[in-house]
C-alpha positions as CSV (number, residue, x, y, z in Angstrom):
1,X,-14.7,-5.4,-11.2
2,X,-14.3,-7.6,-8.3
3,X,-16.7,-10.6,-7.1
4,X,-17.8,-8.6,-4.3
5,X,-21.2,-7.2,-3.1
6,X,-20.6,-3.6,-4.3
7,X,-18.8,-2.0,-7.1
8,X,-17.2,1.4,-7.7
9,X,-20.2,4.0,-8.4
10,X,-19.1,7.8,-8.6
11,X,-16.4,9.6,-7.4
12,X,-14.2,12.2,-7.1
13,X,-11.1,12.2,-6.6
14,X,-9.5,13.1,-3.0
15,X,-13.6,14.5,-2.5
16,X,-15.5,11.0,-2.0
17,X,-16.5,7.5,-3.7
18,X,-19.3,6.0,-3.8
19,X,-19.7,1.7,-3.5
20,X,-22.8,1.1,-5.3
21,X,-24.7,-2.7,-4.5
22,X,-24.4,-5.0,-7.1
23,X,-28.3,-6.0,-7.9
24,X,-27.4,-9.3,-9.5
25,X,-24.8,-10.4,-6.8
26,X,-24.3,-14.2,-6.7
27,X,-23.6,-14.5,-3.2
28,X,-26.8,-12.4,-2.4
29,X,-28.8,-15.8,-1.0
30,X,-26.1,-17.6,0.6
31,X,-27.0,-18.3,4.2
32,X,-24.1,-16.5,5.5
33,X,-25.6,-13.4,3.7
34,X,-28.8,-12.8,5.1
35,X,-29.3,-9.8,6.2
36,X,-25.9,-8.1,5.4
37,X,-25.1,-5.3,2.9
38,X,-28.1,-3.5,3.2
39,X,-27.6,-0.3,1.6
40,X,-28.0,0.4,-2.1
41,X,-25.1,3.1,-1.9
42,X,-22.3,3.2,0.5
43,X,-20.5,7.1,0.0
44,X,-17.3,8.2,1.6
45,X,-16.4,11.5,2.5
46,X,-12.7,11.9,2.4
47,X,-11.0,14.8,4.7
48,X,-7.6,15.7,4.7
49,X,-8.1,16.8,8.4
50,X,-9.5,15.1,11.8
51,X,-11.1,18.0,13.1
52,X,-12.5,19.5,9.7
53,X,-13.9,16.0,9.4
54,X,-15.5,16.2,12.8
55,X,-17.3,19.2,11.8
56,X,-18.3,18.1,9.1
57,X,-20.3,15.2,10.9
58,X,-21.8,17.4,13.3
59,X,-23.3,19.2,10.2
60,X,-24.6,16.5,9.0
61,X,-22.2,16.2,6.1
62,X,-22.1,12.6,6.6
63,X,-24.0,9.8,8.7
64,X,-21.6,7.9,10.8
65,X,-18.4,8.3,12.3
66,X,-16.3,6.2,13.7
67,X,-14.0,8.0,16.7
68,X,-10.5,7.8,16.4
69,X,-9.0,10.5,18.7
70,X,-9.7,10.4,22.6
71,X,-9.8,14.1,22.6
72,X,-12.6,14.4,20.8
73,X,-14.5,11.6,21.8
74,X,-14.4,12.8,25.7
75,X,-15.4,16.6,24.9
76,X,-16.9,17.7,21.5
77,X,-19.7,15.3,21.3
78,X,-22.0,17.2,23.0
79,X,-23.1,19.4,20.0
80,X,-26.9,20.4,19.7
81,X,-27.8,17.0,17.7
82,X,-26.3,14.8,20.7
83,X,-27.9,16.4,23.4
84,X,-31.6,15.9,21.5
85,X,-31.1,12.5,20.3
86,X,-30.4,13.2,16.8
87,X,-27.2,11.7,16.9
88,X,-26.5,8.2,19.0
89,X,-22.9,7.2,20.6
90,X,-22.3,3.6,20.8
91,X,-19.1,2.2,22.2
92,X,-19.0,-1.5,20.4
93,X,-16.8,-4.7,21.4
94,X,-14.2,-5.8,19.4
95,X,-12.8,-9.1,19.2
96,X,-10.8,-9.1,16.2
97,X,-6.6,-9.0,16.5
98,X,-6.0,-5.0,17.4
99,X,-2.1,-5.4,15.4
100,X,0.6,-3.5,16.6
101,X,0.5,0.0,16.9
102,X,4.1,1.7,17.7
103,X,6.9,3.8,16.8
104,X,9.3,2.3,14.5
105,X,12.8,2.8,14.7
106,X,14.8,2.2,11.4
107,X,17.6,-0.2,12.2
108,X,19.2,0.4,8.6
109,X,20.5,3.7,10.5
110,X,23.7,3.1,12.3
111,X,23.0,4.7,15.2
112,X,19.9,2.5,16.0
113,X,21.7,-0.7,15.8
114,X,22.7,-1.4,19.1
115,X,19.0,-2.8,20.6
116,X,20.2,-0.7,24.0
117,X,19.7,2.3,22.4
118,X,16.4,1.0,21.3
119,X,15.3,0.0,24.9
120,X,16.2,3.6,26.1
121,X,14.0,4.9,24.0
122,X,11.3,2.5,25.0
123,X,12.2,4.0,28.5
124,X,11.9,7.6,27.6
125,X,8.3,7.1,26.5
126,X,5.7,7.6,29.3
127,X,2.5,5.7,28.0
128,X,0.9,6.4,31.8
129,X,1.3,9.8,32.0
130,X,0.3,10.4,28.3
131,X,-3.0,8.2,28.4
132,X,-4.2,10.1,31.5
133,X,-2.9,13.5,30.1
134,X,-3.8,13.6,26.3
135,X,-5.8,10.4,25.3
136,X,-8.6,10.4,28.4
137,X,-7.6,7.0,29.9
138,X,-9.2,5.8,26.9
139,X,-6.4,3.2,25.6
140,X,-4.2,0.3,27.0
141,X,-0.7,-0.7,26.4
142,X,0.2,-2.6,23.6
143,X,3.2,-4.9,24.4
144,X,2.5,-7.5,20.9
145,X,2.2,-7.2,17.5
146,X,-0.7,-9.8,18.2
147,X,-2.3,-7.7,20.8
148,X,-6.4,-9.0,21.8
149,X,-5.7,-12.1,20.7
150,X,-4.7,-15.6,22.1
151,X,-1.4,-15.3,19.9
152,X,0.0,-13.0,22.2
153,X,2.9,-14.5,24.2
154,X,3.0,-14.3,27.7
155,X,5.0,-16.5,30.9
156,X,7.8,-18.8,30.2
157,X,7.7,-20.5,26.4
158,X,5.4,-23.4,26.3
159,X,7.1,-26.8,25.5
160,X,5.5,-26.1,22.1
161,X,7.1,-22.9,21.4
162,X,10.0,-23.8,22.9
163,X,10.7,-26.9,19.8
164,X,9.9,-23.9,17.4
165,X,12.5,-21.6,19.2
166,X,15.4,-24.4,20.0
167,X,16.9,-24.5,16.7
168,X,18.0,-20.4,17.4
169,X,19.4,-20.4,20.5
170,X,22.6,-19.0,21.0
171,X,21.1,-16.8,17.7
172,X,18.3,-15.0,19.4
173,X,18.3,-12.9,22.9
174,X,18.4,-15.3,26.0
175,X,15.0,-13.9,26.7
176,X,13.3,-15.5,23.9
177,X,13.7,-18.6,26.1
178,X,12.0,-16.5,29.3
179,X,9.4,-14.2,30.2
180,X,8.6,-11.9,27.2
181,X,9.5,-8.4,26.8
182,X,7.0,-5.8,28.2
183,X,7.2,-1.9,28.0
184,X,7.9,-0.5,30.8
185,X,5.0,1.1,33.2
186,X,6.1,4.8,34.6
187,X,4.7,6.2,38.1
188,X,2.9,8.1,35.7
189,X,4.3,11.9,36.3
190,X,5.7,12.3,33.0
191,X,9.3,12.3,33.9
192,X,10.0,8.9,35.2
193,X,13.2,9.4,37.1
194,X,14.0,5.6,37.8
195,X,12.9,5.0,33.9
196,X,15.2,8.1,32.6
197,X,18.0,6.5,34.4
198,X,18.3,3.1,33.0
199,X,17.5,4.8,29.6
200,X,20.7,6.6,30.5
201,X,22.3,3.5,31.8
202,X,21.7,1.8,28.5
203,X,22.4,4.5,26.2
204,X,25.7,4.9,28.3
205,X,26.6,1.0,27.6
206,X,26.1,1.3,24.2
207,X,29.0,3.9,23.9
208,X,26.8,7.1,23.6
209,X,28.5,9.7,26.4
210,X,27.5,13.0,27.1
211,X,29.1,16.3,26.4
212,X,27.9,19.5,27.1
213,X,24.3,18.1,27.9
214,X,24.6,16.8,24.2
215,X,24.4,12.8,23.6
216,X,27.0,11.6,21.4
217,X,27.3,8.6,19.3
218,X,30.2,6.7,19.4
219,X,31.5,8.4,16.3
220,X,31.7,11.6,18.2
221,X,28.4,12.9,16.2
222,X,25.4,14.5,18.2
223,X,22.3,11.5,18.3
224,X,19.6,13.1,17.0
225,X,16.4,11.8,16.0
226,X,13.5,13.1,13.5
227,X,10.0,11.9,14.1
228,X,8.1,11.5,11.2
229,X,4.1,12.0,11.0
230,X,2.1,13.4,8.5
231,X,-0.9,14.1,11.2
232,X,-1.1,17.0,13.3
233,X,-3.2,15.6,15.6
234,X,-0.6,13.3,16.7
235,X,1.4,15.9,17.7
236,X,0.2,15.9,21.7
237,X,1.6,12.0,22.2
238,X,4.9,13.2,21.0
239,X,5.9,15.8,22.7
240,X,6.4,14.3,25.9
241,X,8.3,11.7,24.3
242,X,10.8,13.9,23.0
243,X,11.1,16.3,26.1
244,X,12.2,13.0,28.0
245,X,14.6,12.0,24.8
246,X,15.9,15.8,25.2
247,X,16.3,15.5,28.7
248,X,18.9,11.9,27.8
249,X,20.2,14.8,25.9
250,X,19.1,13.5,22.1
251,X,18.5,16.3,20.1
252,X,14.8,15.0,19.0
253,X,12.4,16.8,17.0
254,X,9.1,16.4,14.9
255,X,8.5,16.6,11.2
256,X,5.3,17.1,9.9
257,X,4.9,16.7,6.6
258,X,1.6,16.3,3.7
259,X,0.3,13.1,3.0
260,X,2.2,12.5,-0.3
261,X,5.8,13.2,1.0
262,X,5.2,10.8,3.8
263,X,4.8,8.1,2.0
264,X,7.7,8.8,-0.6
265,X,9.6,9.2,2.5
266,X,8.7,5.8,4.1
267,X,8.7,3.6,0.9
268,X,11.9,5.1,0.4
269,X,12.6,3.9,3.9
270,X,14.1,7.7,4.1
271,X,13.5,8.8,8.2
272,X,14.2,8.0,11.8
273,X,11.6,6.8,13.6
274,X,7.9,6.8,12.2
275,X,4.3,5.6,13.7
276,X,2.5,2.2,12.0
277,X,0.2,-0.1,12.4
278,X,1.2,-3.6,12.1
279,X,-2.2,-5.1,10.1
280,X,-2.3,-9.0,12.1
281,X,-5.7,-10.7,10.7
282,X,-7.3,-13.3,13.5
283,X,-5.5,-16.1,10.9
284,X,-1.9,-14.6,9.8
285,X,-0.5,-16.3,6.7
286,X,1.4,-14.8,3.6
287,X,0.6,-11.0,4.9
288,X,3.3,-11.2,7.7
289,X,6.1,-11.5,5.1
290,X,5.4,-7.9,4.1
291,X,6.1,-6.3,7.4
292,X,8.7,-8.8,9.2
293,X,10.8,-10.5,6.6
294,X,14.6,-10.2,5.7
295,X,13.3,-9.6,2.0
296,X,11.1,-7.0,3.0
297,X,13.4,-5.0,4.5
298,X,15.4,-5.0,1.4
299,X,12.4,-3.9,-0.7
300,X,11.8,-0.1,-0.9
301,X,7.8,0.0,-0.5
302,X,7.4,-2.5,2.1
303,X,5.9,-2.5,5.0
304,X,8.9,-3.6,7.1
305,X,9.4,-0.1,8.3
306,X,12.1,-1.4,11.1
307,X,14.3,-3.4,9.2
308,X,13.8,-6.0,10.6
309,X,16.3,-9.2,9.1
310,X,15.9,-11.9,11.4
311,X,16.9,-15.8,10.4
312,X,15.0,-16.8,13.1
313,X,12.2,-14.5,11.9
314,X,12.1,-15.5,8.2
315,X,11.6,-18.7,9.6
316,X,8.7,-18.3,12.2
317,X,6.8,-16.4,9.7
318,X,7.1,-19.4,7.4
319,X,5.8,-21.8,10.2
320,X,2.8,-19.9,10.4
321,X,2.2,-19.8,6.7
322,X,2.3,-23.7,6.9
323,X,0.9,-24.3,9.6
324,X,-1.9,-26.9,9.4
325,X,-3.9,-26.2,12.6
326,X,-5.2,-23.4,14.7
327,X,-3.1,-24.6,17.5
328,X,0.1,-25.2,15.1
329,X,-0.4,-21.2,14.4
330,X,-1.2,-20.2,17.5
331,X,2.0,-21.3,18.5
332,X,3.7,-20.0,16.3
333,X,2.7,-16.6,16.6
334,X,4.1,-16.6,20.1
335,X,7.3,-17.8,18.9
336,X,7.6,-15.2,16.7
337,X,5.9,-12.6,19.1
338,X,9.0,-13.4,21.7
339,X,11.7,-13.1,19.0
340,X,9.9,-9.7,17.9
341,X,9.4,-8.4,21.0
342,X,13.2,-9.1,22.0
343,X,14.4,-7.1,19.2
344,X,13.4,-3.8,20.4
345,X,12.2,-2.9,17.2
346,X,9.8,-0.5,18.0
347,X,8.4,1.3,21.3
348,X,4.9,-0.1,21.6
349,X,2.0,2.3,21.4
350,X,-1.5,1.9,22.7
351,X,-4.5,0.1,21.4
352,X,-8.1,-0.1,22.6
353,X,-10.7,-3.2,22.1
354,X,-13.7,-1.2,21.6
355,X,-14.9,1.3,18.5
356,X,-16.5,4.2,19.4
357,X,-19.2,4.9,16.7
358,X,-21.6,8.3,16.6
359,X,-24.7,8.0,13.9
360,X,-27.3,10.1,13.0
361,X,-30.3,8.0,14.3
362,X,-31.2,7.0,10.7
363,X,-29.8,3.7,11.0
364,X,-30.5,0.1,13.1
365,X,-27.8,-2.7,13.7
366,X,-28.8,-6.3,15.5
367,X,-28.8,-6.1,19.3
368,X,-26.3,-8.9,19.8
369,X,-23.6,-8.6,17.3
370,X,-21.0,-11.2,15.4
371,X,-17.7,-11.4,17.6
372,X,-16.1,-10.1,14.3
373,X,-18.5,-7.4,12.9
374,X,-15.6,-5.0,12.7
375,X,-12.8,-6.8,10.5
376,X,-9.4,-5.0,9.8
377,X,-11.1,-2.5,7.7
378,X,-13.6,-1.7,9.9
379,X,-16.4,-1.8,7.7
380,X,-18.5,-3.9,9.8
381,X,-21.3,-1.2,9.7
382,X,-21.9,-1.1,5.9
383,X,-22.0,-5.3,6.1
384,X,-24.6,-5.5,9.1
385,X,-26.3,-2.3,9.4
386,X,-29.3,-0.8,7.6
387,X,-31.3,2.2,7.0
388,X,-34.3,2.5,9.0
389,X,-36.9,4.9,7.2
390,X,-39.5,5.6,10.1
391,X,-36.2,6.8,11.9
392,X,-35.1,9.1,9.3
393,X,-38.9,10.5,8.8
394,X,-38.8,11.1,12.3
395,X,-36.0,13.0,12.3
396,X,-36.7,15.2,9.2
397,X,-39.6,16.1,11.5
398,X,-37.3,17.3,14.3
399,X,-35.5,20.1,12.4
């Protein structure tokens, strides 16, 4: 039992839960409560599939959905329910911090040390052609771990950052002290030739020749490189990744595995290169140390997925735990976001500032919305929504 609005009604395991409104609630008459958690029972259906799931909201298995995949979004919602107004879309605004989304390379392997071999891989991946291609245009580039906020770094260091990132120079990259690093953008064809080459420039630098169209690491061993994802609707934005990384000559392949084995695999910190989402709140503290710290990356069942062991790291994160103002943190954040980001640590994914939301027209929301209705767990619709009973009368009636 928690201090919280709901508590934990029924459930079944890996079927649903149920969150059911605690009557007595002490924080019910607060003023910053008014007309929030509306609903005397919150359920949640859990599917081990996207697609099932999707079905099962058309059906009417469910109430709301929240769209995560592109695909679906731009051609299955136009089921019976949508085209008679059963079911509303919404695209909402979202201001809140969108984290770091990305591949993670897993610099505890010897053959991703060298952060050359990292940038070529950040070269290999065409985000242009795969947004147009598999995702709709639906999604931007994310270049920061601090992405839709003002903690993102960008232009030469301020003379603020620049005290913060003094003490490391000589430690760090030179470009700490410069323009931040940005993924590169393609031509957009899927086969960047000009990008392909300086990935094979780099990769070539770092000591990795090729030998009968086969890349070799410098101990003479093939390069190879196992994706792993435990969703096979991720598939698509993977495989022109690794028909570029093929074409470098890397013998790169996908592993799809259940839920359960995946995350064995990555708490054991047992894989190659893996997709996560770095969780950045709108104020970071104590929750960065988790995915960024030189202890983390020692501690099986972190979230520092990259290994990352940085002094100059360990140390930013700490400066933004202390910090004592918003501008202290802010600035810190970029310090650390330039140190990050010239690590090469991961190849930066795609993010988008909106959430696309589909309902069956049961519900109501307020027509202008809280900046942050949509926090990091996206629950913003069970806090400030409500169920609208002349709605839902209505639409028994059109069955």
């Amino acid at each position: 039992m928690g201090s919280g609005p709901y508590k934990v009604g029924r459930y079944e395991a890996n079927r649903f839960v149920e969150y059911e409104r605690v009557k007595d609630w002490w924080g019910a008459d607060l003023p910053i409560s008014r007309g929030t958690y509306n609903f005397d029972i919150v359920r949640y259906e859990f599917y081990r599939d996207r697609d099932v799931a999707f079905e099962g909201f058309s059906g009417k298995n469910y109430l709301f959905r929240e769209e995560f995949t592109a695909r679906i979004w731009a051609t299955r919602y136009d089921f019976p329910a949508i085209k008679d107004g059963r079911v509303k879309r919404e695209t909402l605004p979202d201001d809140t911090p969108s984290g770091g989304q990305g591949w993670f390379i897993n610099t505890r392997r010897d053959k991703f040390k060298d952060p050359r071999v990292r940038e070529a891989l950040n070269c290999a991946f065409d985000f242009e052609w795969t947004n147009k291609t598999v995702m709709y245009g639906a999604y931007a580039r994310t270049t920061s771990p601090f992405q839709n906020s003002d903690m993102v770094a960008n232009g030469q260091p301020s003379p603020e950052e620049l005290k913060l990132l003094e003490p490391f120079r000589g430690q760090v990259p030179d470009e700490v002290f410069g323009e931040p690093f940005v993924p590169p953008v393609s031509d957009g064809s899927g086969q960047d030739r000009t990008l392909l080459r300086k990935a094979q420039q780099l990769l070539n630098a770092a000591g990795l020749t090729v030998k009968d169209n086969k890349r070799l690491l410098p101990n003479g061993e093939a390069f190879t490189i196992e994706f792993l994802l435990d969703e096979a609707s991720f598939l698509p934005h993977h495989a022109a990744f690794i028909k570029n990384l093929v074409l470098l000559g890397i013998d790169a392949t996908p592993r799809l595995i259940d839920a359960v084995q995946y995350r064995a695999r990555v708490e054991d910190f047992d894989f190659d290169i893996t997709t996560e989402r770095l969780q950045i709140s709108a104020t970071p503290g104590d929750s960065m140390r988790p995915y960024l710290t030189s202890q983390a990356a020692a501690t099986k069942g972190s979230y520092n997925y990259a290994g990352i062991a940085s002094p100059a790291i360990d140390v930013l994160v700490e400066k933004i735990i202390a910090a004592e103002t918003r501008a202290d943190l802010t600035m810190a954040c970029r310090a650390l976001d330039r140190v990050f980001r010239a690590g090469r640590y991961w190849v930066p994914q795609w993010y988008r500032a909106t959430h696309p939301v589909a309902y069956w027209d049961v519900f109501d929301h307020p027509s202008s919305v809280p900046h942050y209705q949509f926090d990091s767990s996206a629950v913003g619709e069970r806090v400030l929504w409500w169920y609208d009973a002349a709605k839902a009368a209505k639409l028994d009636q059109a069955k």
